[in-house]
TILO-540778 format. One record per residue (C-alpha): z, y, x; residue in one letter. Coordinates in pm, whole numbers, padded with zeros to 5 digits, always signed. Layout:
% residues N
ZYXa;...
***
This chain:
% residues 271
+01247+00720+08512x;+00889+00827+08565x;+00763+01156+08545x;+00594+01113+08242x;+00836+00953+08068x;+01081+01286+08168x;+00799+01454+08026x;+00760+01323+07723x;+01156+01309+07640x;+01127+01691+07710x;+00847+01774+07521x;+01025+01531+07211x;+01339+01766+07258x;+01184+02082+07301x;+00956+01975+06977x;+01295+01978+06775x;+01452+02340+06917x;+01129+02487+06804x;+01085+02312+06437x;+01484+02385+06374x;+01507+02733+06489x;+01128+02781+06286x;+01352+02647+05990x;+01712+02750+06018x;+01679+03084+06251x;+01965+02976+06411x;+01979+02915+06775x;+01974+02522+06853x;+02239+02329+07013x;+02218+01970+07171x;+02533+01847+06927x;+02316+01962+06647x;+02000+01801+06800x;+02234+01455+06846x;+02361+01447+06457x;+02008+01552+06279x;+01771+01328+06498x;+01762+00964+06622x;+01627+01057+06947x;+01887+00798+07104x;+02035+01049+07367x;+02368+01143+07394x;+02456+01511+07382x;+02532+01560+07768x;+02192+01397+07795x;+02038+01668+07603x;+02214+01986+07734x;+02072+01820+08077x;+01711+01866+07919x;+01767+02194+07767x;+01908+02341+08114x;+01546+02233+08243x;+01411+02375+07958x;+01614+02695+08017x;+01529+02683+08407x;+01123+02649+08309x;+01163+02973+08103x;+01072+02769+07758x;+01431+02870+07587x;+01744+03077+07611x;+02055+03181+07509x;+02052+03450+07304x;+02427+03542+07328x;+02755+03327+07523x;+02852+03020+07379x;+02541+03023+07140x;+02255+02738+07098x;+01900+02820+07243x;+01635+02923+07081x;+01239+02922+07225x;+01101+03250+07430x;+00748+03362+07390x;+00665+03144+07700x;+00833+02859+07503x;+00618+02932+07149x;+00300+02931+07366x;+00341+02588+07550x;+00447+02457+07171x;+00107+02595+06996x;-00124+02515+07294x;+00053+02144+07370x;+00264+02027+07095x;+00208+02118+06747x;+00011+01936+06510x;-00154+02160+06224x;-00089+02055+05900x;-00413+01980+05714x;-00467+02217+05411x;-00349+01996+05109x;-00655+01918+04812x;-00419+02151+04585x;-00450+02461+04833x;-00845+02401+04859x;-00851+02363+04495x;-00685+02714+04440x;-00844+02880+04764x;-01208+02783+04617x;-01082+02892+04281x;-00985+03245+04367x;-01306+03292+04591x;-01542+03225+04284x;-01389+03476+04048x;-01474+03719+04337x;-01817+03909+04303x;-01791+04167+04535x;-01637+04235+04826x;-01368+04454+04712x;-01246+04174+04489x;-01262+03943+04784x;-01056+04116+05000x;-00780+04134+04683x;-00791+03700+04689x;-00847+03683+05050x;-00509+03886+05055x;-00337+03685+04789x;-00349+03390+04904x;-00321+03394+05280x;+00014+03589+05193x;+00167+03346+04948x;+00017+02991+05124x;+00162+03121+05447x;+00475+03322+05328x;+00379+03584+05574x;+00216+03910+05576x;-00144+03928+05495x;-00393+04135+05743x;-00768+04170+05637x;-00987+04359+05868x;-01364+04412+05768x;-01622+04693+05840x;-01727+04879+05558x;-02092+04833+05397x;-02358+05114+05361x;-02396+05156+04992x;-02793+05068+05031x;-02943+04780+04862x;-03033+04488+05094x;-03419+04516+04897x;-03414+04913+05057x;-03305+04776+05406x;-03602+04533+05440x;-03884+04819+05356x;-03734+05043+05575x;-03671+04818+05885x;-04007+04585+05825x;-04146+04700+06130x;-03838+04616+06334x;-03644+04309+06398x;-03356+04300+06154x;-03026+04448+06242x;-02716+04304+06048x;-02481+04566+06193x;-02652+04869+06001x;-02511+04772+05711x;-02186+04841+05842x;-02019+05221+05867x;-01884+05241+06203x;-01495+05305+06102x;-01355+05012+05959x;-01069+04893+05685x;-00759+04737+05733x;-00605+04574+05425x;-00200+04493+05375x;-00075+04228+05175x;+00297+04126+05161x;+00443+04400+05369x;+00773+04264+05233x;+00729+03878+05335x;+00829+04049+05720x;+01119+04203+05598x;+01331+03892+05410x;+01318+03733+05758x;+01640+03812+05942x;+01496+03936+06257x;+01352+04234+06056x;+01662+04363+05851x;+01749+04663+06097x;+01628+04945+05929x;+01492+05143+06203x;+01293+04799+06293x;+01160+04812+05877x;+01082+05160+05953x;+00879+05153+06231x;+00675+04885+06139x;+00557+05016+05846x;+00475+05305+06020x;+00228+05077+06232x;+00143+04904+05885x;+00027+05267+05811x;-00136+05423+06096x;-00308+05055+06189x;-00441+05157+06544x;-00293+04907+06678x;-00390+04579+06449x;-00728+04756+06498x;-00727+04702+06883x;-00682+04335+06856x;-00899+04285+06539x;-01165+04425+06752x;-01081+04271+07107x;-01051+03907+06881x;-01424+03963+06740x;-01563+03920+07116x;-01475+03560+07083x;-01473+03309+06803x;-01248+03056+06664x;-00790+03088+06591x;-00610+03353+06789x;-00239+03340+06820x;-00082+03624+06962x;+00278+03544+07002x;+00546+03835+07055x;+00517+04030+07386x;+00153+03873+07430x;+00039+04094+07156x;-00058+04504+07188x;+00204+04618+06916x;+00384+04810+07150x;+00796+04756+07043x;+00769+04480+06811x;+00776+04186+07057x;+00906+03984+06783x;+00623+03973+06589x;+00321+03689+06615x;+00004+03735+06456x;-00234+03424+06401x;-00644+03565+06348x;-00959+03437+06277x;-01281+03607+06217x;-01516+03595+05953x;-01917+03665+05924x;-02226+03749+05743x;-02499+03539+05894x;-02422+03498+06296x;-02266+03860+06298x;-01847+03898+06306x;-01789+04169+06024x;-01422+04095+06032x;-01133+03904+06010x;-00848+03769+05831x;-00476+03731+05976x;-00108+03635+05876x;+00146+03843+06057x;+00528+03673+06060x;+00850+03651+06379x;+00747+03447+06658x;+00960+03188+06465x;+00681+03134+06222x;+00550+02784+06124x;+00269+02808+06334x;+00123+02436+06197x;+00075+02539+05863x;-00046+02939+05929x;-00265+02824+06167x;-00452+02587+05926x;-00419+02829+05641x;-00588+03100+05839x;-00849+02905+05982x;-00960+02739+05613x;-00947+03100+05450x;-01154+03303+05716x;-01419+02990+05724x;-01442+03011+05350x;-01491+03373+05383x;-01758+03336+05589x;-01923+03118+05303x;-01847+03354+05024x;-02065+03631+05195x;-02371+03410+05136x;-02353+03470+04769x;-02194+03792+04731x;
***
């Protein structure tokens, strides 16, 4: 067999760990793989693969005579090389458009913005924006005629954090230790943290996934957190996130996020 082909029968298997353990939260065995898919391998065949996939660092066994689920390393070769986002359905732009026009100021778009990343992505909702000077854009022009105009003095220099969902995290079964509940609505609460990689995230555009023990969140390595910015004219004033376990359905947040923040982006024309 070529090396490709091993490849490819790989990737195929790993593909299915990650979308059944995303769906079940149960750790994956080959006998399982065998009866659900037509992948035409026999079980020994697949606990062959899965030791290489164990051996490459891309699953594990979570306990002795368990299944395997995927490790950070593992979620990070599946977003960057194997999944497929799933396109935002006409329905969800329908409703996502909807929402955004009722909004007429910013305040009320942070409430939809909120709303709907929450329930289209069944995760926790993060909105990060600076805060605008209450001065009228009119007031802004005479008083900085003579000088080129500057975007970022309408913004206060402390910024908001917005929570939506806080309970979405907790009906997962990775977070229903209390002490884990606790702490991280502590973090929900002090927000340093989500502020650090809000702000490191606005240095560069376009999707970030941070993906358990990649991210700055100190103890919760079980946590991912998918970001994109948003802006008013060419300058980043924010951004909007869905925060979920590393077993998250990364295809659909990931297209979810990145359709909201853009239509942010186009709602601050008008507002």
């Amino acid at each position: 067999m070529q090396d490709s082909d091993i490849r490819e029968r790989r990737d195929r298997i790993f593909d299915l760990i990650v979308r059944s353990y995303i769906e079940t939260a149960e750790p994956v065995g080959s006998r399982a793989i065998s009866k659900r898919h037509s992948i035409g391998l026999s079980p020994a065949s697949i606990r062959n693969v899965m030791a290489d996939l164990e051996e490459q660092g891309l699953i594990a066994q979570p306990h002795t005579s368990a299944g395997r689920i995927p490790t950070d390393k593992g979620y990070r070769y599946y977003v960057d090389r194997l999944m497929q986002p799933e396109a935002v359905t006409a329905k969800e732009k329908d409703w996502i458009h909807h929402e955004f026009e009722k909004a007429k100021t910013i305040e009320s778009l942070v409430d939809r913005v909120s709303k709907i990343i929450a329930e289209l992505t069944e995760t926790t909702a993060l909105l990060y924006i600076k805060r605008l000077k209450r001065v009228s854009f009119v007031t802004f022009l005479l008083e900085e005629l003579v000088e080129s105009e500057r975007l970022t003095d309408f913004f206060e220099e402390e910024p908001e954090l917005f929570v939506e969902g806080a309970f979405r995290i907790f009906e997962q079964p990775e977070f229903q230790d209390l002490q884990k509940m606790r702490s991280l609505l502590q973090a929900f609460d002090e927000k340093y943290n989500f502020f650090q990689i809000f702000v490191k995230d606005l240095e560069e555009g376009g999707v970030h996934v941070h993906i358990g023990s990649e991210n700055t969140l100190g103890e919760f390595h079980n946590i991912s957190l998918v970001i994109k910015d948003c802006y008013l004219g060419q300058t980043p004033i924010g951004g909007v996130a869905a925060l979920g376990p590393t077993r998250m359905r990364y295809s659909k947040v990931v297209s979810i996020v990145d359709y909201v923040a853009d239509s942010v982006t186009e709602a601050m024309k008008r507002l």
